[in-house]
C-alpha positions in Angstrom: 13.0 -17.3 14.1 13.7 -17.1 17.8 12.3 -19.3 20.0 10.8 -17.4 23.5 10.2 -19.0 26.7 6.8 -17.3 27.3 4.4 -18.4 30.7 6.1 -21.9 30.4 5.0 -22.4 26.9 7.9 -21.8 23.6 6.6 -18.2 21.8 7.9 -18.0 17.7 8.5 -14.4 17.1 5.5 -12.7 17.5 5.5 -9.5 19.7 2.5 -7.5 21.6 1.3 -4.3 21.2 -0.8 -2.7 23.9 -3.3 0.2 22.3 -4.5 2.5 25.0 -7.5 5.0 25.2 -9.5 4.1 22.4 -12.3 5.8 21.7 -15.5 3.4 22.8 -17.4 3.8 19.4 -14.3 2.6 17.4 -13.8 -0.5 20.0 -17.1 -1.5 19.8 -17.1 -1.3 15.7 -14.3 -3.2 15.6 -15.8 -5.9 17.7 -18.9 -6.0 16.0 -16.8 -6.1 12.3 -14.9 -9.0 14.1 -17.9 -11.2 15.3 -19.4 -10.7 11.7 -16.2 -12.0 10.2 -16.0 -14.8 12.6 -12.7 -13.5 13.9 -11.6 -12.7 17.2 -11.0 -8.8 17.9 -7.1 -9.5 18.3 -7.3 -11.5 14.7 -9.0 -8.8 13.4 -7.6 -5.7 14.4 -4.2 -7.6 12.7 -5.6 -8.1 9.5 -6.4 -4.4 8.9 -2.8 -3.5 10.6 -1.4 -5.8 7.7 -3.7 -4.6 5.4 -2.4 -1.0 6.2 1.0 -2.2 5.5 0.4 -3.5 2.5 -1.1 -0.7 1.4 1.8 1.6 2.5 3.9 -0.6 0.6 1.6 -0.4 -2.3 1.7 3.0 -2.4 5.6 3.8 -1.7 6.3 1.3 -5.1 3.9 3.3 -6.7 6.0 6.5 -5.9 8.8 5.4 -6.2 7.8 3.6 -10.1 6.3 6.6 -11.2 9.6 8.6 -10.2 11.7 6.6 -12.3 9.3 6.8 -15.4 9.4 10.5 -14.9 13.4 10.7 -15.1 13.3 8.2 -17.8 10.8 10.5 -19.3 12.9 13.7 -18.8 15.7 11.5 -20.1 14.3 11.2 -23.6 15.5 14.2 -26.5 13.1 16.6 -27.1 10.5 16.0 -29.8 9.6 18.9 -32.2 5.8 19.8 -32.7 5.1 17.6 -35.8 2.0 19.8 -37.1 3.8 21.7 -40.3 5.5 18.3 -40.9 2.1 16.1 -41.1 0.1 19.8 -42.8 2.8 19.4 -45.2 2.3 15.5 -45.7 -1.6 16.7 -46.4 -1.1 19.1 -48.8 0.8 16.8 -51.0 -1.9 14.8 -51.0 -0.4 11.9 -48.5 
C-alpha cells in the first residue's frame, strides 16, 4: 500500500468519503445503532458499507453461478417423457 503524508502523520491507503444531506432520523439511528454496538458512528457506518459489498458480491456470484448451471442445463440432450416406458415396466409385472 502507499504510504500518505497526512497532517504530519504517515496515512496507509485509506480514503474519505464525505456524505451530505442526510436525512436527521437516519443520522440519528445510525448513531444510536453505533453507541449500542459500542462503535463509533464512522466505524459503524463502514461496517454496513462493507456489509453492502459483500452482499453485492454475494449476489452477483449467485447470478452469475446460476447462469452457468442454466447453460450447462440447456447443454444436456433432451430426455424423452419416460411414462409409457415405466407403464410398460408395470404391466409386466416389474
Amino acid at each position: 500500500m502507499k504510504l500518505l503524508w497526512l497532517l504530519g502523520c504517515y496515512h496507509i491507503g485509506a480514503m474519505n468519503v464525505t456524505i451530505k444531506d442526510v436525512p436527521q432520523d437516519i443520522h440519528t439511528e445510525l448513531k444510536q445503532a453505533a453507541r449500542s454496538k459500542g462503535r463509533s458512528l464512522n466505524g459503524y457506518v463502514i461496517s454496513l458499507l462493507r456489509e453492502s459489498v459483500e452482499d453485492d458480491r454475494h449476489r452477483r456470484l449467485l447470478r452469475e453461478r446460476w447462469e452457468e448451471f442454466e447453460r450447462f442445463v440447456q447443454s444436456l440432450p433432451p430426455v424423452s417423457d419416460s411414462t409409457p416406458l415405466i407403464r410398460e415396466d408395470r404391466d409386466r409385472g416389474h
